[in-house]
N, C-alpha and C positions, 0 to 999 in steps of 0.2 A: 359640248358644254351642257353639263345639267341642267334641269331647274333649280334643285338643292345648289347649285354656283350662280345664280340669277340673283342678285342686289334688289328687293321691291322698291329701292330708291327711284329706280328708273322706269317705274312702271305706269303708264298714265294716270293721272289723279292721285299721285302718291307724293313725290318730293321729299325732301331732307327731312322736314317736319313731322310728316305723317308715317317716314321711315323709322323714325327715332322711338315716336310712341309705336307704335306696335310692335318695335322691338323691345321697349322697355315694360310694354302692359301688357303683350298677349305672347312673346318669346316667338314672335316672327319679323326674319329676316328674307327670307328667299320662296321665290316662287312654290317652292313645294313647302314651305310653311303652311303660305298664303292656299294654298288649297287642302291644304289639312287642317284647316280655321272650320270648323263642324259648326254647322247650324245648331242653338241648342233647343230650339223650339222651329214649330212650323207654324202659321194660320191660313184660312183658306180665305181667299179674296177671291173668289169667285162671286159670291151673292151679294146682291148689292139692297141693304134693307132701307126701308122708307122711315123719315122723320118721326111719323105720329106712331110708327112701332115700338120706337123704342122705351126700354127699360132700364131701369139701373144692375138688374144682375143679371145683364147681358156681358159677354166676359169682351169682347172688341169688335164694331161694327163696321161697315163699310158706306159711305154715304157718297154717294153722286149729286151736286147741286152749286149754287153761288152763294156767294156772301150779299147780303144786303146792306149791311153797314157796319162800321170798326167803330166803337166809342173806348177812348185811354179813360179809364176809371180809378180815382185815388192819386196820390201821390208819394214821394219815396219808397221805401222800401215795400210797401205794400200796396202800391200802381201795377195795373194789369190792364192787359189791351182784350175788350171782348167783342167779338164779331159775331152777327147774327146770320145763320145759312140755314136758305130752304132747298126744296127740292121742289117744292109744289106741294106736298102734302102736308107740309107745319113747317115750322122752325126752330133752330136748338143754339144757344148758344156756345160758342166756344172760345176759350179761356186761354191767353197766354199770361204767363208772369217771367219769361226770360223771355232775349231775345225779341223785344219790341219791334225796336228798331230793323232787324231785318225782316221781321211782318210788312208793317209801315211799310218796306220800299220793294218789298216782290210780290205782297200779295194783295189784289186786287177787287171791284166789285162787279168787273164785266168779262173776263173770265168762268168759264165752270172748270171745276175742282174734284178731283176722286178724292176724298176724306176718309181718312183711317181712325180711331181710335177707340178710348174705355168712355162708355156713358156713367155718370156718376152723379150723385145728388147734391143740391146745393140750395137752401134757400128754398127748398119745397120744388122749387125745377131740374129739369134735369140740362145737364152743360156734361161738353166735351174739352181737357185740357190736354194743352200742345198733340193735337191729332198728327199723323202722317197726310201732310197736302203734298197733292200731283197734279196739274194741267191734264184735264184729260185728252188732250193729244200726246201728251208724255207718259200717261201711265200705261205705256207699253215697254218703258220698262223692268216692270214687275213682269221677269218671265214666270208665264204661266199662270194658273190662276192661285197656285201653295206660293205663301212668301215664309220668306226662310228668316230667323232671326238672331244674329251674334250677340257672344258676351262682350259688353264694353264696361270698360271702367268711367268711372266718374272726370277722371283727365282726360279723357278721352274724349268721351262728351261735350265738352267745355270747349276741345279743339276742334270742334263739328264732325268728330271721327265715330259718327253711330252705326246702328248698324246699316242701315240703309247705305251710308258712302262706303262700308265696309262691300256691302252686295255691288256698289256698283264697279266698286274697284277689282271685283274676282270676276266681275262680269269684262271687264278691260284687262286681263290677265289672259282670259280663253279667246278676248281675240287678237290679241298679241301672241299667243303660242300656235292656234289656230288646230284645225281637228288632229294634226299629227304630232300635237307638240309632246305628250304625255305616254311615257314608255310604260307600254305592258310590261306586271312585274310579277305576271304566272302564266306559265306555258299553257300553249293555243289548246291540248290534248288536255292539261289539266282543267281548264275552264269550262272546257264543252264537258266533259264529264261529270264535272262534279255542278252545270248545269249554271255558272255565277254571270253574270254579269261583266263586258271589258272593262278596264281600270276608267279609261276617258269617259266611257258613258254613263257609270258610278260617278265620280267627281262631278260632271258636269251635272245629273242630275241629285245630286247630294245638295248642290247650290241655289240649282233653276228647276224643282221639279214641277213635272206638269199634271202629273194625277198621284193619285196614294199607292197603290198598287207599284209602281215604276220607283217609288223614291223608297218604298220598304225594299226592293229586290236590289237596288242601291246604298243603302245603309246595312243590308246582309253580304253583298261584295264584301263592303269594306270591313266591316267585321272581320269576318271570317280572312278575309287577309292576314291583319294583325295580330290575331289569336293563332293561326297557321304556322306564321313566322317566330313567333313566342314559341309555339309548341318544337316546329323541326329545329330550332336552336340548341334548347335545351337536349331533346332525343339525340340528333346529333354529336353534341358534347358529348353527351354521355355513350355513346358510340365508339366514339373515338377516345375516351377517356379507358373505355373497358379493355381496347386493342395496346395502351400503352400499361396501366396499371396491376401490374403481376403483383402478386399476392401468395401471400405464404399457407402452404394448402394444410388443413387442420383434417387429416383423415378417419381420424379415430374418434370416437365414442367411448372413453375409456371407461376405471374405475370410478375416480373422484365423481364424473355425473351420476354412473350406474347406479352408483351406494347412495348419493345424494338423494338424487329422483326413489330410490325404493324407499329409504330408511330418513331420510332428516325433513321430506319435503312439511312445509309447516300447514298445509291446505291442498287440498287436490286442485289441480291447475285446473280454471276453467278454460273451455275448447276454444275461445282466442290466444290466450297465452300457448298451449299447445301448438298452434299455429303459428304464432310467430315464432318460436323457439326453432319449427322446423323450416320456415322461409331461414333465418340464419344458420342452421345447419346448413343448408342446401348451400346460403352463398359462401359458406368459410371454405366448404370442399371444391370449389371452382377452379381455385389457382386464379382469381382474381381480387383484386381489392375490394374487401365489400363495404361500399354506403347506403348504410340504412338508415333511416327514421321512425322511432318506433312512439307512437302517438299513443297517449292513454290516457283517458280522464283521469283525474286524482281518486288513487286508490286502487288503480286494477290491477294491481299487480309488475308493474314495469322491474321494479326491481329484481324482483324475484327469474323474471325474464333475464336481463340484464346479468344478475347471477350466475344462471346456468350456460350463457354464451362465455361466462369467465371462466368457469368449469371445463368450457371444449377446449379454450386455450391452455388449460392449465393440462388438459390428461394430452395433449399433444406438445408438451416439452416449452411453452413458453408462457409467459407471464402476462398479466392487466392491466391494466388500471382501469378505474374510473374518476372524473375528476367532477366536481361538484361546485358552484359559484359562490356557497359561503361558508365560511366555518363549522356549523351548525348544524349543517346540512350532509355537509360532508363525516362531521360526526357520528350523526342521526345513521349515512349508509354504513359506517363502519361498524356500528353497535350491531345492527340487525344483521350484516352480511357474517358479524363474528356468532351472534346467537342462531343463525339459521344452520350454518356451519358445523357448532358443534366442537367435536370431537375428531374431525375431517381433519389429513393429514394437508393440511390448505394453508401458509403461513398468510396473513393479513395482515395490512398495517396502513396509520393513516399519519397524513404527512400535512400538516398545517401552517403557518404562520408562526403558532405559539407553540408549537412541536419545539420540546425542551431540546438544546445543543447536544445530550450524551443520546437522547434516545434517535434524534434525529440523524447522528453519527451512524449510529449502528442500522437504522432504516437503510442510509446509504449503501453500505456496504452490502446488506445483504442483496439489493438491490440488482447490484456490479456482478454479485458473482450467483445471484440466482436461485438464492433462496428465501427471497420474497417472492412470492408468487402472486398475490393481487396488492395494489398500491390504493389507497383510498385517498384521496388529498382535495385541495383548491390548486388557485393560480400558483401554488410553492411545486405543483410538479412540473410547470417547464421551466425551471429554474435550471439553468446548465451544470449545474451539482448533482443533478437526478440524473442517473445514469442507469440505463436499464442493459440487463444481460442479455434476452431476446425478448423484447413487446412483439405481441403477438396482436393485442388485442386494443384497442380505448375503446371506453366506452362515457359518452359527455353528458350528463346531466342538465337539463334545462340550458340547453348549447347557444341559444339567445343570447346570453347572460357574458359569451366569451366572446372575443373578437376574429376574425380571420387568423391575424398574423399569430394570437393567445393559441390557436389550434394548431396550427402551422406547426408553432415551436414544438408541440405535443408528438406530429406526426414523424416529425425530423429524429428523433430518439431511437430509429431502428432503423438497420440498413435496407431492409427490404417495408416499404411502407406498412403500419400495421391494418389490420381491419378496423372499421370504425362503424358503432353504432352510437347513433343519437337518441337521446328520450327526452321530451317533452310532454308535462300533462296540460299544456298548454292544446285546445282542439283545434286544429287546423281544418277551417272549410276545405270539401273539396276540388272547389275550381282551384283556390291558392294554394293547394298542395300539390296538384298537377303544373303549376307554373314558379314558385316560386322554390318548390323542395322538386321540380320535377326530376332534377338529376340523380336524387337520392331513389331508393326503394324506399318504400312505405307503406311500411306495417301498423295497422288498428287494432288496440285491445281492447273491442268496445262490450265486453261482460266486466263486470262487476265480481271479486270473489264472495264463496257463498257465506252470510253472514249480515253483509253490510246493510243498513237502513238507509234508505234513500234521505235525507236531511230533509226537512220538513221547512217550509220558506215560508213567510209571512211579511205583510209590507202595511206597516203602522204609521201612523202621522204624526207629529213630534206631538201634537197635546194628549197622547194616548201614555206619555213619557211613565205615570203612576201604574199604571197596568203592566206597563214593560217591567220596571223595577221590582214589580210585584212576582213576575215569572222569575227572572232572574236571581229574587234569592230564594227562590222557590227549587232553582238546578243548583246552587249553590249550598244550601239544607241536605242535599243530595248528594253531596261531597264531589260534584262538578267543578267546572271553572269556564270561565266566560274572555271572550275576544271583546273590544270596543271599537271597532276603529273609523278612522275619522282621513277624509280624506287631505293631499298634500298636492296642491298642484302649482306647479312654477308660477303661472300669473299670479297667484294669491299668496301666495306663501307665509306673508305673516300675519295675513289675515288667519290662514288655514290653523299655523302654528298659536296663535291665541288660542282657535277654539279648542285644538287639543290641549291645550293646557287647561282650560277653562273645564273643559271633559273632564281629565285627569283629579280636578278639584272635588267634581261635582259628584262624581261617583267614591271619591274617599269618606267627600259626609253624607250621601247616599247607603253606602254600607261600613259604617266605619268598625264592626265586626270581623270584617274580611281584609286582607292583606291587597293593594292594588299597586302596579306597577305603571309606566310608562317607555313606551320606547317609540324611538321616530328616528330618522337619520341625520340630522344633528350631534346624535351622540357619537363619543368616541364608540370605536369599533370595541373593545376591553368593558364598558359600561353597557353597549348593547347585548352581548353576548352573555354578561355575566345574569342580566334581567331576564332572558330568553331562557337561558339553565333554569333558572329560578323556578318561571312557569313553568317548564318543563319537567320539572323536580315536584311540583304541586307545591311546593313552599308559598306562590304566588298565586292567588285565588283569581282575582282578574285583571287583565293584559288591557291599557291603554293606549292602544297604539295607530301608527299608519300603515300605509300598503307594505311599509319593508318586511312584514310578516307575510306576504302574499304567498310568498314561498320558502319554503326551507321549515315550519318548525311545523312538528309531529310531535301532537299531544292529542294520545286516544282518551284524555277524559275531559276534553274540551268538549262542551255541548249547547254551546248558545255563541254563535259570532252576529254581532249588534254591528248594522254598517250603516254608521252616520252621513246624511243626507246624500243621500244612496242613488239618486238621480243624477250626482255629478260621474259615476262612474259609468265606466262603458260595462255592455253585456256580458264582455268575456272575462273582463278583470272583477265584478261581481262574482263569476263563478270560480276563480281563483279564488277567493277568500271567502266564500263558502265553503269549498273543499277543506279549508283547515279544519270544518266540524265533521263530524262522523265518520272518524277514522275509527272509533271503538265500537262496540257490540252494543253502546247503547243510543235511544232514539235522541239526533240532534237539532239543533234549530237555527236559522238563520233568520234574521230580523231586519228585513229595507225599512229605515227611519227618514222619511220625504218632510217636506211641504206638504200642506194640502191644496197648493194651487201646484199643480206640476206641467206641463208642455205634454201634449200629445205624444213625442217621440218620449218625453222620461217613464211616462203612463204607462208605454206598451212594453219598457224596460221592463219595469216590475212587474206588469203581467207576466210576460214569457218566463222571467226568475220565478216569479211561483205555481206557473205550473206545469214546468218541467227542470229536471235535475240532468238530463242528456245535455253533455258539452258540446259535443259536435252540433245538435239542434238548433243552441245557444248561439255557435259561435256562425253559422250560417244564418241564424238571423241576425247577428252583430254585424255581419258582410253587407244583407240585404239595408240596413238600419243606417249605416254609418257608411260603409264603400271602403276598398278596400287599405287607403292611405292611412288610416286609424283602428287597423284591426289591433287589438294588445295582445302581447304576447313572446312577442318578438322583435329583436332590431336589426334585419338583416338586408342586405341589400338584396332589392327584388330580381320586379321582371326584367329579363335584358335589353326590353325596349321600351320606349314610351308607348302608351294608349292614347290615341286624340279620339275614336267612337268607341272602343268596346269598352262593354263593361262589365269585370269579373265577378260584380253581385248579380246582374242582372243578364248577365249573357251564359249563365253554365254551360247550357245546352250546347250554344257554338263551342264553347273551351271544349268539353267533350267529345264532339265532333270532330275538330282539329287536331286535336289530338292523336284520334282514332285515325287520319287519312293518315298525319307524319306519320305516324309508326307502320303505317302498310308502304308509303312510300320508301323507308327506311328498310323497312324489311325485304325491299324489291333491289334495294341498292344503299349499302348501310352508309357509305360517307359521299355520296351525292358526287359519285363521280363517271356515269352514265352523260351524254354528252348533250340528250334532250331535257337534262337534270342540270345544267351549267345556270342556266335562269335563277333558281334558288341560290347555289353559292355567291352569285354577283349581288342578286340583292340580301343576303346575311353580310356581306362584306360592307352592304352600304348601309344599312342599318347600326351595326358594329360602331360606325362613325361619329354616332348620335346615340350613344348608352343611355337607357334611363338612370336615375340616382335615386332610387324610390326606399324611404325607410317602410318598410310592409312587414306587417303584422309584425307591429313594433311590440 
């Protein structure tokens, strides 16, 4: 029998009561919960400081000494019991306002006391409130002289379940299970090598450590365990994914790219795009399934990418698609995949929702018998009416946006699976591209093509509003057009929704010269689309809207996106709606509209937005800033396991590292079936049991 099959019901100082809440507040059930409950802080109680030392921006003291007297001070609600304790060198008062009554009957004045707590001012003195008291014949049980400190909640609290009974009850768990009780869950050969620490004397000093040195070389254990098992997970799947997933082999190099690449190309590839174009050459001729991810900040060229991998399918006998999450968008690749195109004997077509019934017919058909050759569409291409002759190729635009089973349908439409690349200008850090995309390959086009102006960022305070309006129709004199947008987030909603509206007002009699639209997600889908054309058309001078513009609409003579109270957004989703400016040849501008009282964290937002235009830089400090359960971007299910210590903002170096062993281990022995290698498969299988459900880089 496990510990992960150990009930903490039955664990000393625990019972039904205290089983319920820590199953209900902290998602522990069983002994190997309860020892993966991580300290989240440490203090050292080692030094013991005297009375008259103390200060108020002392951050928690330790005090050795008696009480001299308890005076109950006040009445009702605002009655407190305050005790006066020296040591001999002065004395401090200390404060309770809960829990009177059990003061009153266990704590006493002929006793001495170990006293924990925060010195704080009050009245010109300085007092100590609800300290940590121990008998000092009892405060041996604080192992060591590091005390360690859990997260508890407010219920918690209330049922006496702090952290202190949480320490002593992991302290009655080790010796209930006793030195043998905890299974090593990395072989004896790999430990010593790679130099870690045993699993038992990690845990146990992760809870009780005794010096600093011992509990970092135990919180590196454990790390590195978690992120190990992340990593040979993933390597592995994709190990074994490669031995099953045969793939249709694209040999040739034919004419369609040759003439393309001499004669149509519309800019000279820069040397990432060159790169990743030949990372997918290389994987289509394998004879295996290629999964790629092809990452690129808005503007680098992905398309164009994207294009010439449709070209290898097409001069090798089979067909495309790519699919696109809106109308719009899907439009947008179809216009440009036809103008890059040409005169190219290429037939294109794109397949929508409002795709008229005769033309949609004839899409079909050509389809079926394969003379469409690239498909451009949304969700209307897995529609089981879409019938392809040979799919060679998908390829998923901002693949976030689609669901599992949405792709699934996609892949099902050929007999032998087709190759698949993803593109996202969404920048994924890269700890969470090696764990959450690690089964994918993934490719960076982090150049720029030659031409583009970096967008120019500025971050104004709402009473600067005459100055902004001033620039504004100052790009608009210039035959520009301008973004406004304003954000939408579910708790506020109709809060949000006023001020866009209110927006919408204020900039019609702000410029009533100029043509101003509105779009938000409220509207019908037929009412959105037809306003987005409009801007897009330049019929519409400035776009009032929310984030639903974040992605999909491509207008190179937009030159000013205005992002209202700019502080509510995160780093990455900023830099998405930046990117809708300076897509053309001329210099753009983006404009952060705050508070002038902001938080430190919204502060160092708009810093890093203005000054740097790098999204990866961006979105790894978004990692560092916020962690990784809020990265924007994406809504995919994550990592395969929970994390209870590591951390993928703050731990890269280990991801990195782990990484680096799996793959040598994998490479020694690709599906872990070597017999000193049994160890890892037992605990992948026990893990497996306990999936994380993590939305990452939503």
């Amino acid at each position: 029998m496990s510990l992960s099959d150990h009930n903490i019901q039955f664990l000393r100082g625990v019972g039904p009561r205290y089983a319920n809440l820590l199953s209900a507040e902290a998602e522990v059930s069983t002994y190997e919960d309860l020892l993966q409950l991580y300290p989240y802080k440490y203090v050292d109680r080692s030094h013991i400081y005297a009375v008259r030392d103390l200060r108020t921006d002392m951050p928690y003291v330790q005090l050795c000494g008696r009480f001299v007297s308890f005076n109950l001070v006040s009445s009702g609600y605002k009655q407190r019991m305050v005790g006066l304790f020296t040591d001999g060198t002065g004395t401090v008062e200390i404060v309770w306002f809960k829990g009177i009554k059990y003061i009153r009957d266990t704590v006493n004045t002929t006793d001495e006391y170990m006293l924990f707590g925060k010195p704080n001012a009050y009245g010109g003195r300085i007092n100590i409130a609800h300290p940590e008291l121990e008998k000092t014949n009892s405060a041996q049980l604080v192992a060591g002289s590091i005390q360690a400190f859990y997260n508890t909640s407010e219920v918690m609290k209330k049922a006496g379940l702090n952290s202190r009974t949480i320490s002593k009850i992991i302290h009655s768990l080790f010796a209930e299970i006793g030195p043998n009780g905890i299974v090593e869950t990395l072989p004896a050969y790999f430990i010593q090598r790679y130099n870690l620490m045993y699993r038992t004397d990690a845990l146990r000093t992760i809870h009780f450590p005794s010096d600093t040195p011992t509990l970092q070389r135990a919180r590196f254990r454990l790390k590195f365990e978690e992120l190990f098992y992340v990593q040979l997970n993933i390597l592995r799947n994709k190990n074994i994914n490669h031995t099953k997933s045969a793939g249709v082999v694209f040999s040739n190099v034919g004419p369609l790219l040759n003439r393309f690449y001499s004669n149509y190309l519309p800019f000279e590839p820069t040397n990432a795009q060159k790169r990743v174009v030949h990372e997918i050459r290389d994987d289509m001729r394998t004879g295996r399934q290629m999964n790629r991810l092809v990452q690129g900040d808005v503007g680098s060229g992905k398309t164009l990418v994207a294009l010439m991998a449709m070209l290898i399918a097409c001069d090798n006998g089979f067909q495309a698609c790519l699919m696109a999450p809106t109308e719009i968008l899907a439009t947008q690749h179809f216009e440009g995949l036809k103008a890059m195109l040409k005169d190219l004997p290429v037939r294109v077509e794109l397949l929508i929702g409002s795709t008229k019934k005769r033309l949609r017919e004839g899409i079909l058909a050509g389809l079926a018998d394969g003379s469409v050759n690239i498909l451009i569409g949304t969700h209307a291409l897995i529609e089981d009416t879409v019938v392809f002759a040979r799919l060679g190729l998908a390829v998923i635009d901002e693949q976030h946006r689609f669901g599992v089973e949405q792709r699934a349908r996609l892949w099902r439409k050929a007999a032998v699976p087709p190759h698949i690349l993803v593109m996202t200008a969404t920048p994924i850090p890269r700890t969470l591209a090696m764990t959450i995309y690690g089964d994918l390959d993934v490719s960076v086009i982090d150049e720029l093509p030659p031409g583009r102006k970096p967008v120019t960022t500025l971050h104004y305070f709402h009473n600067y509003r005459n100055s902004l309006n001033r620039f504004i129709r100052e790009q608009l004199q210039l035959g520009r057009q301008a973004y406004i947008v304003y954000p939408l987030i579910e708790e506020s909603e109709r809060l949000d929704f006023k001020n866009l509206t209110e927006g919408f007002e204020y900039m019609k009699d702000a410029f009533p010269e100029y043509k101003v639209c509105m779009v938000h997600g409220r509207m019908k889908p037929d009412e959105k689309d037809a306003a987005m054309r409009d801007f897009v058309s330049g019929q519409t001078n400035i776009m009032v809207a929310t984030t639903v513009i974040e992605v999909g609409v491509n207008v190179p003579n937009a030159s000013v996106m205005v992002i209202e109270s700019a502080e509510r957004f995160g780093l990455s989703q900023l830099h998405q709606l930046r990117g809708r400016v300076g897509r053309g040849a001329e210099q753009s501008y983006c404009i952060l509209m705050t508070d002038v009282k902001l938080a430190d964290e919204s502060r160092k937002r708009m810093q890093i937005m203005t000054e740097t235009n790098d999204g990866f830089e961006i979105a790894e400090a978004d990692l560092r800033l916020r962690g990784p359960g809020s990265i924007d971007g994406t809504q995919q299910s994550g990592l395969p396991f929970s994390l209870h210590i590591a951390d993928l903002a703050k731990d890269a170096q280990i991801v990195q590292y782990t990484r680096e062993i799996a793959q040598e281990l994998l490479k020694a022995d690709s599906l872990l079936q070597a017999p000193e290698n049994g160890i890892f498969v037992r605990r992948l299988a026990e893990l497996s049991k306990k999936k994380a459900d993590w939305s990452m880089i939503s």
